[in-house]
N, C-alpha and C positions, 0 to 999 in steps of 0.2 A: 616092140617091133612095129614098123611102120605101115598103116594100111596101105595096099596096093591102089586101094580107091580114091587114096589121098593125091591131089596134085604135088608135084616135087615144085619145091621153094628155090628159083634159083636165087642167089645172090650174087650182084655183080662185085667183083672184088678189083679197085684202081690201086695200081701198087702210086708214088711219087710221081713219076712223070706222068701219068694218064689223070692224075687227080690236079696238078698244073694244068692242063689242058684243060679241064672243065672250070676252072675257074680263071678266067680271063678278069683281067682288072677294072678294066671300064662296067662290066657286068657286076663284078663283086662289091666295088664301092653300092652300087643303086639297089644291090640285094641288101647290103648293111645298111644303106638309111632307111629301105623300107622298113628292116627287121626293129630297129631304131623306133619309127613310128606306129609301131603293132605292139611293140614292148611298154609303151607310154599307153597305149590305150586299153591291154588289158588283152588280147586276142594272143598274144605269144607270151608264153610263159617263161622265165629263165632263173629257176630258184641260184641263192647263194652257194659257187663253185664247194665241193667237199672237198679238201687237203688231209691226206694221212702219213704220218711220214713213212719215206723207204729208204734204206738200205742204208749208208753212209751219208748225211747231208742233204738225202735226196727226198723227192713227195710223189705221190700220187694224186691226180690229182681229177676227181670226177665229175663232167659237167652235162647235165642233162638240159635238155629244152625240150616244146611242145609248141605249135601253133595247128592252124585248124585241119594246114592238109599234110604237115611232113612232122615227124618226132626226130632227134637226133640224140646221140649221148658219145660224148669225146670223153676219149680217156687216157693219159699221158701219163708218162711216167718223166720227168727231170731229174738228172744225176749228173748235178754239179762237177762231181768226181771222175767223169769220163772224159773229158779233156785230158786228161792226164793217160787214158788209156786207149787215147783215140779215135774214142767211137763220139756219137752224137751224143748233144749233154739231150733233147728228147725223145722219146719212144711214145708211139700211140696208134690210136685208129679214132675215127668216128662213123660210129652206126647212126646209118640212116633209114627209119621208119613210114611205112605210112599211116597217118594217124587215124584212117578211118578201119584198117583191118590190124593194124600194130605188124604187118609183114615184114622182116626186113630189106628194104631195096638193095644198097650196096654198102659197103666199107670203103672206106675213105681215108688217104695216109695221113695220120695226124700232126707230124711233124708239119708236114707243106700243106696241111689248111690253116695250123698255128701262124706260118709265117706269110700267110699270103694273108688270112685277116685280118693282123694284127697291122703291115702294112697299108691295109684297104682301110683300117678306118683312121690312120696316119691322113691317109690322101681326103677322105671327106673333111676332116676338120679345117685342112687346109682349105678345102672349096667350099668350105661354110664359112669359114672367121677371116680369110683374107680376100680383099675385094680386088686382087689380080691375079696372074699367075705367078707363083715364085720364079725370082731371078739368079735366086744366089740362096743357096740350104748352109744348115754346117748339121750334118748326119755324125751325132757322139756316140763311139762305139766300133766293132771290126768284128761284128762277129754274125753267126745263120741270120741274124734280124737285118741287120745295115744292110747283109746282102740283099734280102727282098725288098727294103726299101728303096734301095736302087733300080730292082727290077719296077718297081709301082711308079717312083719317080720317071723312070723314064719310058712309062707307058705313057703316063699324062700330061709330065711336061719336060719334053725330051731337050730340050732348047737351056733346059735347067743347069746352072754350075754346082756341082754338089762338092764342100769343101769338107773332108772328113778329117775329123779327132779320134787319134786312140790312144791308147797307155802312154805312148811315146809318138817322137815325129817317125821313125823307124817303123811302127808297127802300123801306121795311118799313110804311110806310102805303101807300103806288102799291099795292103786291102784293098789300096786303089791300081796297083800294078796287076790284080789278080785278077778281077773285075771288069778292067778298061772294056771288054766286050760285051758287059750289060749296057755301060752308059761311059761314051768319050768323054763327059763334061766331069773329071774326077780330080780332084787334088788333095794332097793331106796337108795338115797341118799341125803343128804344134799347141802352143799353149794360147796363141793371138790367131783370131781369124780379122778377115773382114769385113765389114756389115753386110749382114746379111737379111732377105725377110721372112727364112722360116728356121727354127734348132730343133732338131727332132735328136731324143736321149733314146738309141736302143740299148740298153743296158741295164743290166743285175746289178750295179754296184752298189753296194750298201753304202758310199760316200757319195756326196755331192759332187757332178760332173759337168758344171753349170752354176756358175753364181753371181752372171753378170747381170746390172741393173735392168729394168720393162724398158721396153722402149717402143713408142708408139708406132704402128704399122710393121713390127715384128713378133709373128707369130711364135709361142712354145709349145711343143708337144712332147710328154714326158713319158 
């Protein structure tokens, strides 16, 4: 039983949409390069993800960190098998600490910090390895990824043509038909694009979805 003398813990709980709001893009890129630069020097800690597997196909998948003033620990669950049953292939949260008392501040929708991350550090490579702004992407893939990359694309460079590939030329038009109100500059394509200076691979495939030769002044992000 809890002493009355105890102060009560609140925790702030952001379902999706309120945890989109706190992380804005242009903020979230400079939060990843910092984290980036603290992780090279020793100040933020981020041992090797734990993977267990779950259920049919699927993992668990546990990731702590530490730095001086916040702890976090994301935990996800992917269930490859739920496309099939309609729900989202992830589930999760991340706990957010503070690292001088270990209290927890808030919980955090795992799903939409997976995919706003994973797109934010899409966007830093692009503004570290290419000396313009992209003019023309080809986004591989149609699925919860591509769509955040599009949101990130067209935070940053809204002026951008994004030419997207998926399974089929059928299934890389749906994606762009679905979408046209993240970012107008959308079109699918088939098995040919053309030249473009950045390919970004959002994709699980266990096949190669990408096999064309380097080419100088076009960036890969896989």
């Amino acid at each position: 039983m809890r002493d009355a003398s105890t102060p009560q813990q609140t925790i702030m709980v952001c379902d999706q949409a309120q945890t989109a709001a706190l992380l804005d893009f242009t903020e979230l890129i400079e939060a990843i390069a910092r984290a980036a630069r603290e992780l090279d020097t020793g100040t933020l800690l981020s041992p090797e993800r734990m993977v267990v597997p779950l259920g049919e196909g699927g993992v668990l998948l546990s990731m702590p960190a530490t730095a001086q003033d916040i702890a976090i620990h994301k935990l996800v669950n992917v269930l490859p098998g739920n496309a099939q049953r309609n729900l989202p292939t992830i589930n999760g949260v991340v706990t957010v600490c503070d690292a001088a008392t270990g209290k927890v501040v808030c919980l955090l929708d795992g799903p939409e910090v997976t995919g706003r991350r994973t797109a934010a550090v899409t966007m830093l490579a692009i503004r570290t390895f290419l000396e313009h702004a992209p003019r023309d992407i080809l986004l591989v893939g149609t699925g919860a990824q591509s769509r955040y990359h599009v949101q990130a694309i067209h935070a940053l460079y809204p002026d951008a043509k994004i030419w997207v590939r998926g399974r089929d030329l059928s299934s890389a038009v749906t994606f762009c038909d679905r979408n046209r109100e993240l970012h107008r500059h959308l079109e699918g394509v088939g098995s040919s694009a053309p030249e473009v200076d950045v390919v970004i691979t959002a994709t699980t495939s266990t096949e190669p979805v990408y096999d064309e030769p380097g080419r100088g002044g076009c960036l890969v992000v896989g």
